[in-house]
C-alpha positions in Angstrom: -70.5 -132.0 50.2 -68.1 -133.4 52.4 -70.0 -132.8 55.6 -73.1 -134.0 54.0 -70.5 -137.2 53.8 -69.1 -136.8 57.6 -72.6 -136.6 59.0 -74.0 -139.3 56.5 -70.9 -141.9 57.8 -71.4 -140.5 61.6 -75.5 -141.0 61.2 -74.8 -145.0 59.7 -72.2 -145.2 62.4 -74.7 -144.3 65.3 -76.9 -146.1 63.3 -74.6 -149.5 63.9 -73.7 -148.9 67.1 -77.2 -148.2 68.2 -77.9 -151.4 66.8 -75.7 -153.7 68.5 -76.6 -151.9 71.9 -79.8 -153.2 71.3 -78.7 -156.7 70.1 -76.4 -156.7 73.5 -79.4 -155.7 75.5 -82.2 -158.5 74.0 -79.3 -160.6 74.1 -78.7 -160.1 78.0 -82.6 -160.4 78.6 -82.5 -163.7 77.2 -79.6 -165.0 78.9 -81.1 -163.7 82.3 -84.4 -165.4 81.4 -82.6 -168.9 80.6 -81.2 -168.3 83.4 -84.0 -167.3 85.7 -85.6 -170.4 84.0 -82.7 -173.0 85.0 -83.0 -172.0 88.6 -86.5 -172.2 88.7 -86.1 -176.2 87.4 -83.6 -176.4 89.4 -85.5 -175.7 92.5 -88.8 -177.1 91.5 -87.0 -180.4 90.3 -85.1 -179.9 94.0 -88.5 -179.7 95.6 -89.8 -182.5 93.3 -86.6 -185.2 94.5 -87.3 -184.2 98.1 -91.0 -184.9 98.2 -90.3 -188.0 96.6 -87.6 -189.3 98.9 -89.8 -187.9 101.8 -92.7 -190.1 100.4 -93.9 -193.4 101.6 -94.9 -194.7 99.0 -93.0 -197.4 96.0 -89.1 -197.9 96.3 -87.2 -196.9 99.7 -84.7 -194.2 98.7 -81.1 -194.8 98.0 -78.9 -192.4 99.5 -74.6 -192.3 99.6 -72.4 -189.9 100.7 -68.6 -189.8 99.5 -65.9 -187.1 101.1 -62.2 -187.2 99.6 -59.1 -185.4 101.6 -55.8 -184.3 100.3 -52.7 -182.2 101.8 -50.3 -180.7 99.3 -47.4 -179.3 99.3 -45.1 -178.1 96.0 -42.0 -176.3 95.7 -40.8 -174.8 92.2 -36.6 -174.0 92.5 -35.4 -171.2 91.5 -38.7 -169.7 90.0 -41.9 -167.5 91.7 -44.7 -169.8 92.3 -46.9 -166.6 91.5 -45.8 -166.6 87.7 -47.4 -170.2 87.3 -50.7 -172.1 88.1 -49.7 -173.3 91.6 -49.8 -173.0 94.8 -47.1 -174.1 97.5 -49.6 -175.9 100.2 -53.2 -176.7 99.4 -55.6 -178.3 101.8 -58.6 -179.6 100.2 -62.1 -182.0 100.9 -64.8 -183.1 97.9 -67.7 -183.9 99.4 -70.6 -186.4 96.7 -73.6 -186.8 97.5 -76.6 -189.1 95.2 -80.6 -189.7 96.4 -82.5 -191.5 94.3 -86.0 -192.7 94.8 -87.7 -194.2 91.8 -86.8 -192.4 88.4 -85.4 -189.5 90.6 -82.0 -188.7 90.7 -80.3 -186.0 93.4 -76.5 -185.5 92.7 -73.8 -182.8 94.2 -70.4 -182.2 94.5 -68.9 -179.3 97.1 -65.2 -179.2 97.0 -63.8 -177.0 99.9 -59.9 -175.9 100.5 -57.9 -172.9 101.8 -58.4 -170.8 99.2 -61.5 -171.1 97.9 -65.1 -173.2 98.1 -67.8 -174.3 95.4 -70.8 -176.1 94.3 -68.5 -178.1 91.4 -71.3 -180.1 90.5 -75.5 -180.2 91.1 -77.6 -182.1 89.4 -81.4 -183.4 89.1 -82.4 -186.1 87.2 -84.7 -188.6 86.0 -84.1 -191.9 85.0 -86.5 -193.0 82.2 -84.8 -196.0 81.9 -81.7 -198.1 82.8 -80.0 -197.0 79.6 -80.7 -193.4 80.1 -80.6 -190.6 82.6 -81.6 -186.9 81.6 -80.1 -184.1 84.3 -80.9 -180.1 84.6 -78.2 -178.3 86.6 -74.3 -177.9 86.7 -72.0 -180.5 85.1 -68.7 -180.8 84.6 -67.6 -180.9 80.6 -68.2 -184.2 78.9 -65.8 -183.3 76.3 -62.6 -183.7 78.8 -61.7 -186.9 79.0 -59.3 -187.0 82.5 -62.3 -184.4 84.3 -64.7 -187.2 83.2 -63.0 -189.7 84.8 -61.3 -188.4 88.2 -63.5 -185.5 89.1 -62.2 -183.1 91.4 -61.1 -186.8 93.4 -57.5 -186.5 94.2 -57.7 -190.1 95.7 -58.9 -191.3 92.7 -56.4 -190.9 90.4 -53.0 -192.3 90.4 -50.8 -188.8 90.1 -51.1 -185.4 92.0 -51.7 -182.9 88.8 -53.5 -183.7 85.9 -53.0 -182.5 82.2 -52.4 -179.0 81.8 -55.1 -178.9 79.1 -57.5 -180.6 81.1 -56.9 -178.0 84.2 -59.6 -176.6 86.0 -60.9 -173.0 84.8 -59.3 -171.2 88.2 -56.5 -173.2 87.2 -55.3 -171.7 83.9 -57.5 -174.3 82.0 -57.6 -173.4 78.1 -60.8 -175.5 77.8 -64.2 -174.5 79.6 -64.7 -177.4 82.0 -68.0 -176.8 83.7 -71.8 -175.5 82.1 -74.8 -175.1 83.7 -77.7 -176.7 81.7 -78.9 -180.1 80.7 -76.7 -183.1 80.2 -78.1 -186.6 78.8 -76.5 -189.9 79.2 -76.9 -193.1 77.9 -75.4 -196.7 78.1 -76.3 -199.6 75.4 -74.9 -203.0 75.4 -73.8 -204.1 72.3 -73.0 -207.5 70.9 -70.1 -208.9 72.5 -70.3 -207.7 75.7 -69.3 -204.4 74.6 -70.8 -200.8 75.8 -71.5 -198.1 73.7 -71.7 -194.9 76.1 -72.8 -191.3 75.2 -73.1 -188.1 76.4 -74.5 -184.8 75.1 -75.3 -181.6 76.4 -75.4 -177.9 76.4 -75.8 -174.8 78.3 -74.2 -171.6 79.6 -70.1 -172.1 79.1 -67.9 -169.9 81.0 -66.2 -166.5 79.9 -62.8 -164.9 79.7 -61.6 -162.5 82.7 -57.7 -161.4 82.8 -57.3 -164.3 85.4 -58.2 -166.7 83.0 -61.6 -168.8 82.3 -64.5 -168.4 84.6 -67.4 -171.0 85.0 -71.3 -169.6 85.6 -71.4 -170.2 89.6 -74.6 -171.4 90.8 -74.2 -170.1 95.1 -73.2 -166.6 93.1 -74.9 -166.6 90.2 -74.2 -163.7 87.5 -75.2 -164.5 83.9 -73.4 -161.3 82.6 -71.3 -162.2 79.2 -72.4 -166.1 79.2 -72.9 -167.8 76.5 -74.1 -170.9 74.8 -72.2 -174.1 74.3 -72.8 -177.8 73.7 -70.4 -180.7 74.3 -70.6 -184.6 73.7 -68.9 -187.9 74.0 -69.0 -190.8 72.0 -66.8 -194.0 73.9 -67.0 -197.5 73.2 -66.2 -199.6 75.8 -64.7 -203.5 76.0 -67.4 -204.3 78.8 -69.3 -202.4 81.7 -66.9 -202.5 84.0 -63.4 -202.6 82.0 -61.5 -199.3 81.6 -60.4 -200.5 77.9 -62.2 -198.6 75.3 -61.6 -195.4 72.3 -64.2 -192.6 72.4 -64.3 -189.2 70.6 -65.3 -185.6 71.9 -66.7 -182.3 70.3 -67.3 -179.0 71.7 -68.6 -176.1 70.3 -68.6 -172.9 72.6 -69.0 -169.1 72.4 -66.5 -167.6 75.1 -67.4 -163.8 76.0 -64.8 -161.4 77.6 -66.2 -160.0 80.8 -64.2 -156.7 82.2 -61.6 -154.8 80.8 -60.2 -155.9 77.5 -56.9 -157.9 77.0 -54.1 -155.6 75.6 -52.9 -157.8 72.9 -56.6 -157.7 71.7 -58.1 -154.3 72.8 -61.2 -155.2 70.2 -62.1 -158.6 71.3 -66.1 -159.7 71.3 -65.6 -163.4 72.0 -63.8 -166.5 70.7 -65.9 -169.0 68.8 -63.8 -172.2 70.2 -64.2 -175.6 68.5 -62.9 -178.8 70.0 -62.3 -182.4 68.7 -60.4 -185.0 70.1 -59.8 -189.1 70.1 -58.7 -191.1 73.0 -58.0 -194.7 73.7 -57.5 -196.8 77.0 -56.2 -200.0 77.4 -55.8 -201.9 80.8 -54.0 -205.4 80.7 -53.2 -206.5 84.1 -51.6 -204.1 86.3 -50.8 -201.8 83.5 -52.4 -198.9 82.3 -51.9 -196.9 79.0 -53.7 -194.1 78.0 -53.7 -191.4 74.5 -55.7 -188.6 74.2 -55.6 -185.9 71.2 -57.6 -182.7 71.6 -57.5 -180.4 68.1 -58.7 -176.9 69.4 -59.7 -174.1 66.7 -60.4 -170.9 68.4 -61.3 -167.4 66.2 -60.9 -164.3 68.4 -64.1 -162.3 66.9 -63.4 -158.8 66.6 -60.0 -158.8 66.0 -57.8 -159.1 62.8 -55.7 -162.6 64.5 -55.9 -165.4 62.5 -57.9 -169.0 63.9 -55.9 -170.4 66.4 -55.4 -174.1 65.2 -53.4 -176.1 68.4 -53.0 -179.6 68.1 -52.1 -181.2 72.1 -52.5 -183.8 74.1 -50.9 -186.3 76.1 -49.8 -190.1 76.7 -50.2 -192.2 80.0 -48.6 -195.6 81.2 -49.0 -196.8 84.7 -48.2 -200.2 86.5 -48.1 -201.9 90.2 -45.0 -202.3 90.9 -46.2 -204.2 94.1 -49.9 -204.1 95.3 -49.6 -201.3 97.0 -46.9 -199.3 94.7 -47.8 -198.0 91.8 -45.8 -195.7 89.3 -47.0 -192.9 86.7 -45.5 -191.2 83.9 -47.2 -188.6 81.6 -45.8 -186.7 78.5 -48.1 -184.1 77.4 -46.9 -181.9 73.7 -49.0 -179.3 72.0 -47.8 -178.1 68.7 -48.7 -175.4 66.4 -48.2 -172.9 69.2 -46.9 -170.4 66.5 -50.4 -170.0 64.7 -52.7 -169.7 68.1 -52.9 -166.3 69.4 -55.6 -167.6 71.9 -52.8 -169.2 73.7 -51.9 -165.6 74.2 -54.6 -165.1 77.1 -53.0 -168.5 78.9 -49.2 -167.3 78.9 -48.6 -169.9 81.8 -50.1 -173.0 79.6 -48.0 -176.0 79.9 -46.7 -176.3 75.9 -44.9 -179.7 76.8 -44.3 -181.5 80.4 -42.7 -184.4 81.2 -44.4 -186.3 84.9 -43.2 -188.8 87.5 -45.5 -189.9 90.1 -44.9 -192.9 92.6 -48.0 -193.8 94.8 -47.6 -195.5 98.0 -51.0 -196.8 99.6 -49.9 -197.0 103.1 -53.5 -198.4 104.6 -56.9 -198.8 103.6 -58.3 -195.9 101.3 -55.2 -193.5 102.8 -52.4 -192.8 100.2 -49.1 -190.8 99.8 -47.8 -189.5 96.5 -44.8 -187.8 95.1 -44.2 -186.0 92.0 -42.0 -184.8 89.7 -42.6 -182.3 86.4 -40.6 -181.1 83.9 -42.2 -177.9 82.5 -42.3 -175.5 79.1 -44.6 -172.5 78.7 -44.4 -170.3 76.2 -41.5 -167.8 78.1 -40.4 -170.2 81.2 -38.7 -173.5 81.7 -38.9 -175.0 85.4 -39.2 -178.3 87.8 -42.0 -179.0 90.3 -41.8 -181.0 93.0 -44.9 -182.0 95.1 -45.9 -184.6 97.9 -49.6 -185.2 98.6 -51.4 -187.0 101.0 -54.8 -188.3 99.9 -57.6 -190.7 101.1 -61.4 -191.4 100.4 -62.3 -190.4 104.0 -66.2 -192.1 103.8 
C-alpha cells in the first residue's frame, strides 16, 4: 500500500512538474513572439519615419540633435568603492536625437561612457493630435518621477547623483526603470490655464540577476525570463511651461529571476512588485522644492517571505544664490525596512541619505558641481564626495 502511495505522490508530482515545464515553455514562445513582433514594428515603423522624412511631399521635416558631457570623479574615505553603487572616475556623453515629419515622430537616446554603452531610449511615434502622441519601442519608466524629468542628462539637473530609489537598473535601482513596448501620452488644457498630463504604458520590464535589475536591451536583445508590466502617471500642472504641479504614479510589474538563484531565496519564481506614489513641485522664484513618496509592495513568489511593504522617498529644496550659483540639498528616508525581504537582493540600497550640491555655471551651457552625501544602507555607514563637470555640448 504504501508504494502504491510513493508511486501515486511521485506520478502527481511528475505530473506538476511536467506541467509547469510546459507552462514555462508556451510561456517563452509567447514572450519571443511579442517580442519578434516589437522588433518587427519597430523596424517597419523605422522604415515608415524614414520614407516619410525622405519624401517630398507636405510639411519639411523637423530634425534636432542634443549631446550632453560629464567628467566625474568620487572618492568614498575609509570604505571600498566596490561594496557600493559607485565608481571613482566616470566619463560619460548622451546623445538625443527627434525627426518628425507630419504625424511621425523618430526619437533616441545613446548614452556612452567608460564602462559601458546603450540604446537608453528609441522610440517611433505618431502624433494623432496635438494632445496626444502614441510610441512603440523603448522607454524609460513613467512611474519615476526624477527619470522622467532629467533623463540620463547630467547637465540638466542641479546635483551630480539622483535618488537612490530612482537609480538606474546597472545602478542598484530597486525600481525597473526602462520597458520596451508602447507608451501613450497626452496633454489637455484645463480651465485656468492649468495642464492635465498623462502617461500610460506597458511592456516587457526587466528581471533580477545577482548584480541587480536588468532592462530588456534592444542592440542585444534576449527575451529570456521577461515579463509583463504597465506603468502610468497622472500630474496636474499650474500651466504648460511651469514646473509647479502634484501627480501620482502606479506600477504593476512581474520581475523573473534569470541565472542561478539568490541564497537567501533558493525557491524564488518572480516578485509580483506593486508601486504607488505622490509627488508635488513647487517653483516660486529662484526656489525650488520638491516631495515625492513611492509605497512599494513586492511578494517574492515561491518563497515562504512575507510582502515586502517599504514606504521611501525623498524631499528637495534648491535656490540661486547668484545667477550663476545655485545650491541643492536632498534628504531621502525609507522606512519599514524590517518587513521587506526584497530589499534583501539590493544590500547596497541607500535606506536614508543626507545631499549637498553647490553648482557653479562657469560659461554658457558648461557647469561644475560638487557634492557631498551622507549615507546608510542596511550594513554600512559612509561619506561621498564627488566633483563633476557637465555641459550640454549641442
Amino acid at each position: 500500500m504504501r508504494v502504491l502511495i510513493i508511486l501515486a505522490c511521485a506520478s502527481e508530482v511528475s505530473a506538476i512538474t511536467t506541467a509547469l515545464t510546459e507552462a514555462s515553455i508556451i510561456r517563452a514562445k509567447i514572450l519571443g513572439k511579442v517580442l519578434i513582433m516589437i522588433l518587427r514594428c519597430l523596424a517597419g515603423a523605422l522604415m515608415l519615419a524614414v520614407s516619410a522624412a525622405a519624401a517630398g511631399e507636405g510639411d519639411a521635416p523637423q530634425h534636432q540633435l542634443l549631446v550632453f558631457g560629464s567628467a566625474e570623479v568620487a572618492r568614498v574615505p575609509k570604505s571600498n568603492l566596490t561594496t557600493i553603487y559607485s565608481r571613482p572616475e566616470v566619463l560619460a556623453a548622451d546623445v538625443l536625437f527627434t525627426l518628425q515629419r507630419g504625424p511621425i515622430k523618430l526619437f533616441g537616446e545613446f548614452e556612452l561612457n567608460d564602462h559601458e554603452s546603450d540604446l537608453e531610449r528609441f522610440q517611433i511615434g505618431w502624433e494623432p493630435s496635438e494632445h496626444m502622441v502614441l510610441w512603440l519601442g523603448r522607454f524609460h519608466q513613467p512611474a519615476s518621477i526624477w527619470n522622467s524629468e532629467y533623463h540620463h542628462g547630467q547637465y540638466l539637473q542641479t546635483p551630480i547623483t539622483r535618488p537612490g530609489v530612482e537609480n538606474w537598473d546597472d545602478d542598484g535601482g530597486i525600481i525597473p526603470q526602462q520597458f520596451t513596448g508602447v507608451l501613450t501620452e497626452s496633454n489637455w488644457n484645463l480651465p485656468g490655464g492649468r495642464v492635465l498630463k498623462i502617461a500610460a504604458g506597458g511592456g516587457l520590464t526587466s528581471v533580477l540577476t545577482p548584480e541587480g535589475l536588468e532592462s530588456f536591451d534592444l542592440l542585444r536583445p534576449n527575451a529570456d525570463r521577461h515579463r509583463f508590466g504597465y506603468q502610468a502617471r497622472v500630474a496636474l500642472m499650474s500651466d504648460q511651461l511651469s514646473e509647479s504641479g502634484a501627480g501620482l504614479v502606479y506600477a504593476q510589474e512581474k520581475i523573473a529571476w534569470r541565472d542561478a538563484l539568490p541564497a537567501p531565496f533558493p525557491m524564488l519564481r518572480y516578485v509580483d512588485f506593486s508601486l504607488a506614489g505622490a509627488y508635488a513641485t513647487y517653483v516660486h522664484g529662484s526656489w525650488k522644492l520638491q516631495a515625492v513618496g513611492y509605497y512599494i509592495d513586492a511578494q517574492l513568489k515561491g518563497t515562504s517571505f512575507r510582502d515586502s511593504d517599504v514606504l521611501t522617498g525623498y524631499l528637495t529644496l534648491e535656490d540661486a544664490l547668484t545667477p550663476n550659483l545655485r545650491v541643492f540639498v536632498r534628504r531621502e528616508d525609507s522606512s519599514h525596512l524590517s518587513e521587506a525581504p526584497y530589499l534583501r537582493l539590493f544590500p547596497r540600497f541607500p535606506t536614508a541619505r543626507s545631499t549637498l550640491a553647490v553648482r557653479w555655471d562657469f560659461m554658457r551651457r558648461h557647469a561644475l558641481t560638487t557634492e557631498l552625501s551622507d549615507t546608510y544602507t542596511a550594513t554600512d555607514h559612509y561619506f561621498e564626495y564627488r566633483l563633476q563637470w557637465s555641459a550640454a555640448l549641442r
